[in-house]
Each structure stands twice: as C-alpha cells, then as structure tokens.
N, C-alpha and C positions, 0 to 999 in steps of 0.2 A: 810601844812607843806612844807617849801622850805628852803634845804640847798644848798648853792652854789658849786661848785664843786672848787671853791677857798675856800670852810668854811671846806672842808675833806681834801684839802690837803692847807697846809700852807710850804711858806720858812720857815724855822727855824734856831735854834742852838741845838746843843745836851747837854747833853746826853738824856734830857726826855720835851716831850710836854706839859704833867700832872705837874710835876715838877720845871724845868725847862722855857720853854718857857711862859706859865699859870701865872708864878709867876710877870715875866718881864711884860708879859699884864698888869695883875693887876695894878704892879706900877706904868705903864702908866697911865691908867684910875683913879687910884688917885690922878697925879698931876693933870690931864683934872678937875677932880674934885676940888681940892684946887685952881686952876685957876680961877673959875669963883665962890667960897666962898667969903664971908664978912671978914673971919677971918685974923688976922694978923698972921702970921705963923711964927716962931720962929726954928722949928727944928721938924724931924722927926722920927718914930721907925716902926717895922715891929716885928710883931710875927707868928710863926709857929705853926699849930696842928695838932694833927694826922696824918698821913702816910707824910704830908711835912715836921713832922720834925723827927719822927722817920726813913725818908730814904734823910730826906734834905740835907745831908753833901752830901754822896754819886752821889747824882742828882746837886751840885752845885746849891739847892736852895734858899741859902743865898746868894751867889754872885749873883745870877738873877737877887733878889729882889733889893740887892744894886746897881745894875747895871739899874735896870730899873727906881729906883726914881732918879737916874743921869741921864736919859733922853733915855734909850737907847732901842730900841724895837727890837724884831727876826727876822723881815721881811730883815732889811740892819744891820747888828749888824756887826761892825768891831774889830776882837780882840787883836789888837792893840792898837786902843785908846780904848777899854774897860780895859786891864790891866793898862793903865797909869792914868786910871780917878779911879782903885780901889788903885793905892798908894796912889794919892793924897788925896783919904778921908780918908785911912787908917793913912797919916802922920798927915793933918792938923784937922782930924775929923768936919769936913764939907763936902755939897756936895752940888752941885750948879746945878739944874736944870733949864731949860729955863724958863722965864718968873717967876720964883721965889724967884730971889737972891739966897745968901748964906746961908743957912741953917746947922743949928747943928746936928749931925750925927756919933755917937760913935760905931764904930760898935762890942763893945766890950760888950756894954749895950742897944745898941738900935734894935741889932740885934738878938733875941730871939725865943728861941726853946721851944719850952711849952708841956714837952712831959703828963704833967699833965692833961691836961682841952682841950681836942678833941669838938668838934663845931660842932651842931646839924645836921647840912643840909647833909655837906659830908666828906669824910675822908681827900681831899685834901684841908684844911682850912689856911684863914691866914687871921690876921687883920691889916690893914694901917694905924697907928694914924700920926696927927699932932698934935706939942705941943706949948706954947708960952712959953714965955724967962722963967716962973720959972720949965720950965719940964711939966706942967700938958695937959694932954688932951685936946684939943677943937674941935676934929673932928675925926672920927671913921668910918673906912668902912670894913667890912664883905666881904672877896671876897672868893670863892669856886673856885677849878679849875677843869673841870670835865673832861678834857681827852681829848685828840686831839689840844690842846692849847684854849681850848673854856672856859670861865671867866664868870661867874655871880656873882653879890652881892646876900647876903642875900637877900634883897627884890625881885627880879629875880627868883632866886630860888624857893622862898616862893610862888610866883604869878609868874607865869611861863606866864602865858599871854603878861607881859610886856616886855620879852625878845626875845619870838618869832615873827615870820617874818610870816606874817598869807600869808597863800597860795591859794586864793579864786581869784586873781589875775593873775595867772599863769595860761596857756593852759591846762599842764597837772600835779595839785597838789595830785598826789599820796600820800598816809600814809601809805599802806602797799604793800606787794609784790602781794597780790591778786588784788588789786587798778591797779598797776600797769598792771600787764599783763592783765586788762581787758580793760584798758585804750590802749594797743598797738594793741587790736586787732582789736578796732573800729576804732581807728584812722589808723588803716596799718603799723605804726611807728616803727621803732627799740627805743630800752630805750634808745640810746645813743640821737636819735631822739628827743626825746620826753624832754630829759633834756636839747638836746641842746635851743630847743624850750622856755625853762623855762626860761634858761641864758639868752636869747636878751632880755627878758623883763625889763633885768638888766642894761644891757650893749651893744655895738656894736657888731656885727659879728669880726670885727676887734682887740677890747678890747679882746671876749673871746678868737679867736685865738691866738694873741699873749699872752695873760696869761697862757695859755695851754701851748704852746711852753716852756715858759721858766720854769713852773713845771717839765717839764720831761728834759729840759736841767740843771736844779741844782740838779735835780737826777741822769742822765746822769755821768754830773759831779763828784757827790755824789760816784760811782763806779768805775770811772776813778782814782781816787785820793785813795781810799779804795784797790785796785788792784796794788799802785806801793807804797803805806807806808808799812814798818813795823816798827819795834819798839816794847815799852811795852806800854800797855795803862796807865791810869793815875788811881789813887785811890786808892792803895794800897796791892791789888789783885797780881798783878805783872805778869797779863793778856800777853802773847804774840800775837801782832796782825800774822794772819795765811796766809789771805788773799792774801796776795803779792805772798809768797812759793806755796801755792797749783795751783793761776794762772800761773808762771811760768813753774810746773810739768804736770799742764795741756795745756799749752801752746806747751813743748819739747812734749808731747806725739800725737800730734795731726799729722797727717798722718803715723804715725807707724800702718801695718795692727794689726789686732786683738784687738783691743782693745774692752773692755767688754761693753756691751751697756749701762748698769746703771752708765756708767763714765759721764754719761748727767746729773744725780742727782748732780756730785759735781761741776757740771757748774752750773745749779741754786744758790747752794749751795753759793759760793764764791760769784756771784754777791750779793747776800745778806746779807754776811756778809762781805763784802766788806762797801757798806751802815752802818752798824748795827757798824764798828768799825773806822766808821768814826765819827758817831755817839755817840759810848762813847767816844773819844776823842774832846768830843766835837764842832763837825765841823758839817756845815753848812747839812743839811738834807731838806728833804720834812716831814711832817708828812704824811702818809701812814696807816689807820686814826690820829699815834702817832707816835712818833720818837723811842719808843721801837718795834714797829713793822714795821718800817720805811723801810728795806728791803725785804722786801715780794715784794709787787706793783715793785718797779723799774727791781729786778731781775724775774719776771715773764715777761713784758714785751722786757729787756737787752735778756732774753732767747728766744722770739719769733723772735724778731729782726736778732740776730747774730747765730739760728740754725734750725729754721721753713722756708723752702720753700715757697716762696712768701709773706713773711711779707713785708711789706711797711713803711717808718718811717709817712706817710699822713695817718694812721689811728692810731696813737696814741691817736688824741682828742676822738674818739671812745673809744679807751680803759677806758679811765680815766675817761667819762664823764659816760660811763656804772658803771664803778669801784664805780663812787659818789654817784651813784645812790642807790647801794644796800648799802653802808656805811651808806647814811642819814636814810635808812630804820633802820639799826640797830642801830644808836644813837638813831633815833626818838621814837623808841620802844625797846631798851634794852640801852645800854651802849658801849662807846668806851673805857671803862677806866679803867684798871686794880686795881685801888685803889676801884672801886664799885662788879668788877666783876672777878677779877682775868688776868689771860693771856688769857683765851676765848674772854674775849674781844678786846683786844690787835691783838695779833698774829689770835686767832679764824675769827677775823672781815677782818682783813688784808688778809688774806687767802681766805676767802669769793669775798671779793670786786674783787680782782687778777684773782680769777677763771671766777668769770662773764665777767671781759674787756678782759682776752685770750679768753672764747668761743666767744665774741663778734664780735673781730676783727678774728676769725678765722671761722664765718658764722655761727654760734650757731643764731636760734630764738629764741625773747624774753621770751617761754619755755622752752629753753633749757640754756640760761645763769641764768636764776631763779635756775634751778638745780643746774647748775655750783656751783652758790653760797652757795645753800643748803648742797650739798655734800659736801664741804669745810669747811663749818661752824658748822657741825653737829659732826664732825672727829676732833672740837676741845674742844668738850662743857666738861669742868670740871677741863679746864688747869688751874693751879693755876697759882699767880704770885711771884714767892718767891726769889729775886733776893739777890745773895750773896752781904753781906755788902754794901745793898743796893744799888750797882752801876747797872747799866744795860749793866753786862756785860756777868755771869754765872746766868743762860741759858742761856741770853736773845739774845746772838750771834749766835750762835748755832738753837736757835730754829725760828727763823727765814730766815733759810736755809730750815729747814724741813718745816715751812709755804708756801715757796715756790715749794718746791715738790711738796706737796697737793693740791696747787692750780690749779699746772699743770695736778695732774690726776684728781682733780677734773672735770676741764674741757674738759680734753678726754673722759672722762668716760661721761661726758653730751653727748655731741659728737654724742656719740654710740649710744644715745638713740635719741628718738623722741619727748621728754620733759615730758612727764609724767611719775612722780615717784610719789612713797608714803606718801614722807613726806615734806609737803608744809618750802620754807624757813618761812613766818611765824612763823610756828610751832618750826622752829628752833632756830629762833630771842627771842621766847617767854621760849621757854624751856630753852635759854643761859641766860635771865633776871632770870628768879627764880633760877637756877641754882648759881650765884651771889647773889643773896639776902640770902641763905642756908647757902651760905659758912663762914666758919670761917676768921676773920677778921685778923685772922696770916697769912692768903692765898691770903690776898688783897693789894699788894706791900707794907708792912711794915717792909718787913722781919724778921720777927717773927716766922714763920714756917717754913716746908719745908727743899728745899734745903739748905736755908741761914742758918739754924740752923745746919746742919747735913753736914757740910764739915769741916772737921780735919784743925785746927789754924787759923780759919776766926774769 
C-alpha cells in the first residue's frame, strides 16, 4: 500500500474534495478518455446520485462537473476564466474542450440530478455520457468520488487491484499502524523517515522538497487570506464569515496581563476556520485529507509555528509527511469521506493525522505519535456528517476549530506518556470503519438528518 503524501494532500478548490473537486477529476478523466475513443462525439451530459446530487447545489457540483468537461482541473483552477467559460456555454450552449472541438452541451438538460436511482458502489456517484448528433449515448463512464478528491470508475472500484499502487516496491510499505511501528523500530527511523524514504522512490529529493513547500505555502496562504476577509459566505445561509473579527480581538488583546490561558484554543480555533471559510467560499485550499476538514492540519501546525517555543518552519516536511502517513492508514483501512462515514472520517481523520505531525515535530517517538493519532481519532468516532442545506458551512466551520483543539491535546497528552496505551490506533481506524457502515445514511452528507433537518427556516 503506497499513498503519496501529494495523494492526502492535494491543491484544490472549495467548498468540497468529495464533491466538488472529485467531480472536476472525473471530468477530466473523461475527456482523457473520449480522446483516445473511436467514437465521433457530437455532444455531452453528466448526471448526479446519491449524496452528489442530494447536496450537489450546495457543494457547487454542477458547476465542477461543467467546469471540468471545459477543460479545467483543481490543481491551477482560475476563477476568472472559469466564470467567463461558464457564460459562454450557458449563452451559446456548447463547450469546447481541448482537443475535442465544439461540443453540445445544454446545461439545462444535460445537466442532471437523479435524486431517484443512487449507484451501487458509493454514495458519491455520477455518470459521464457522450452523445452523437441525434442525442443518443455512445459512451458511458461510471465515476465514484470517495473523499479526499480521489476518483474511481466503476471498474476500479469493483476490482480494486487495478487502481492501486502495489507497495512491495517501497523500502518501507506499511498497511497498518502496527506495520508500521514495527517497521521503525528495526529500521531506527522516525515515520516521517521512513515515508520520506518511500517518496524518492517516486521522485527527487528536490521534486519532494519543493512539493512539500508549496502544500504548506497555499495552506499558509489559505489562512492569510481567511484572517483579513469578511463578508457573507455564499449559498443561501447568510453565514457571516468570523475569522477576520476574532483575529483582530485577539490580535488587540495580546500583551494585555491577564489574560485567561484557554484564549490559545481560540488561536487554533480562528486559524482553522480561517481555512474552513475560505473554503466555503470557494477558494483555493489544500485538502487536509478533504476540504471539509481542510483546517484542522494547516491551523495545528500555523499554532506550533506562531506560539510553541522553538518550532522551526525546516520541519514542516516532517509534519506532513508524518500527517500522510497515518491519513493513508486510515483511507487504506477505513475511509476519508463523510458520504461513507460521516464526519469521523472527515474531521475524526484530520484530527488524527494533525496530532501525529505536532508530536512528531515536537519529539514524540514513533510510539508516541501512533498515540497522538489514536487519541485524536478515537474522540471523534461517531461524528456524523449532517451539513445545513448541504453547504459546508454549519457545523463544518466550527467543527474544525475544535478538530484542531484535539489534535493539539491530543498530542500533549501522547507527550506525557511513553507511548503505551490501551487502545492500538488500529483498533481505532477499524472501530471508525464499522462505525460508518452502522450509521444511517441521513448521517452521511446528504443532509437528511441531523442538524440540516433541525435548524428553524433552512
């Protein structure tokens, strides 16, 4: 099993990875595919199931999708010419991807939400047809989006071999946490070690350095920009972004004596939703494993950085390559995606990964950043995911503050100890999967249960 630590965190767009960014992949990968068909292609459609189209408006996964069969993907996504390329197919109803010509493209009819007929494999479904000049079908692809911005067809899915990255290649292909810390102890290696190890097999010293760098500077950024907006977010909520006001008051308050020591929680706090409401307003994110829990990671480390004694900005590839580590653990064996799992997985995982790269970079061995994550991820096992009118904004802002909190005591609380606890992460990763398989499917971003049902005029 090998995930890159560019496959847990990805550039993106907001509001959502699952949704959102997922959809835009897909589109891609279906022109990749009409590219190199026989077929003569005349014009295109997209449909929605299950949790993408029951929370698709809110997540902007209509526009993704349309955005992404006009060519455009999340890694460099400019939103500028994205909105001039969606008049244009909105005026001329065409849309013209590269290497494709003109294409017909109604988005009035081509663009479909099937809240009827949900798709066997997973809840985040969508199908990609092309059509010929009389309308009808001649090409069909099944794409699934399972969280984190990560994309499989049906066949993928179904046969899961053909999608993975077989790990028998790699120095040190760990599959679970126990793997792992048996693997750091023979070798001497710290996890961050041991992954970075995995990454040259891919790329230079030089590639993963600078990749790394620039993750944490458009998260960086991500906080910068989240800290001096305000405004109302978008979607209908009438959301006031907070972010800017609470940095300000914590800002004037800062060498005033007395000040209450838990005024550190609303320092985390703000970097993350900072992130989180950059986020819904659709701007430029890391996913963190997703862009609903996109501020957990950057404001755990923004917090080690700017009020922990002797942090260093030269061990953030540490943080992050620890952080991938235990995220691939939990895709590989449970889920990143709140349409399988709820907010456990989401925020729960986010929390996790946060705690292991703070004990890491703050001297935790790799039995005591396995705790870090245990304790973080066990304090989130049964969060549902029930976002008001589907946008990721209530809770999902908010609770990624407190994600942040917990990651940080999670990882103090490892700290204190000497890495043995009771309950193996494992044990965590597996009890957060059945946990998600239990849960009701109103509790798995469709917004059907929950809070979205139970706020007065939503």
């Amino acid at each position: 099993m090998f995930l890159s630590v560019f496959d847990m965190f990805k550039v993106g767009i907001g509001p959502s990875s699952s949704h959102t960014m997922g959809p835009m992949v897909a589109a891609a990968l279906f022109l990749d595919k009409l590219r190199s068909s026989p077929f003569h292609v005349e014009g295109l459609r997209a449909s929605l199931h299950g949790s993408l189209a029951f929370t698709g408006v809110g997540h902007a996964t209509d526009r993704a999708t349309i955005l992404g069969l006009a060519g455009f993907v999340p890694d460099d996504y400019d939103n500028d010419k994205a909105e001039e390329a969606l008049a244009q197919i909105r005026k001329t109803r065409k849309i013209s991807p590269d290497g494709l010509g003109t294409l017909h493209f109604n988005i009035e009819k081509d663009m479909i939400f099937d809240y009827d007929n949900p798709l066997p494999g997973h809840a985040n479904a969508m199908q990609l047809m092309a059509t010929d000049d009389q309308g009808d079908v001649i090409l069909r692809e099944t794409y699934y989006s399972i969280g984190g911005g990560f994309v499989l067809t049906a066949d993928e899915l179904e046969n899961p071999a053909t999608a993975a990255e077989p790990g028998s290649e790699f120095p040190y292909p760990f599959e679970s946490a126990k793997e792992m810390l048996e693997m750091a102890v023979k070798s001497g290696k710290s996890i961050a070690e041991m992954k970075r190890a995995n990454e040259l097999v891919k790329r230079s010293p030089s590639e993963l350095e600078q990749g790394i760098d620039r993750l944490w500077n458009v998260m960086n950024d991500c906080i910068n920009r989240g800290l001096v907006t305000d405004g109302i977010l978008p979607g209908g909520l009438y959301v006031r972004r907070r972010a800017q006001g609470i940095h300000e008051a914590l800002q004037a308050e800062r060498g005033i004596n007395l000040v209450a020591p838990h005024t550190i929680n609303d320092w985390m706090s703000v970097y993350a939703m900072a992130v989180n409401e950059e986020n819904a307003a659709g701007g430029q994110v890391v996913t963190a494993p997703t862009n609903g829990a996109a501020g957990v990671l950057p404001a755990a480390i923004r917090y080690w950085l700017d009020h922990v004694p002797g942090a260093v900005p030269s061990k953030i590839g540490d943080f992050l390559l620890t952080a991938a580590a235990i995220g691939g653990l939990v895709k590989h064996n449970a889920s990143i995606s709140g349409a399988e799992a709820g907010c456990q997985a989401e925020v729960g995982s986010a929390s996790a990964m946060a705690a292991a790269g703070l004990a890491a970079v703050m001297g935790a061995t790799p039995q005591q950043v396995e705790n870090a994550a245990e304790i973080a991820l066990e304090h989130h096992l049964g969060m549902t995911c029930d976002p008001v009118k589907g946008l990721v904004q209530v809770p999902c802002i908010e609770r990624n503050g407190l994600g942040a909190i917990k990651a940080v005591s999670a990882a103090s609380l490892a700290l204190r100890g000497d890495g043995e606890h009771f309950v193996p992460l494992d044990s965590a990763i597996e009890t957060m999967r059945q946990t998600g398989e239990d849960m009701h499917n109103k509790y798995k971003e469709t917004s059907l249960g929950g809070l979205a049902v139970n706020i007065p005029n939503c």
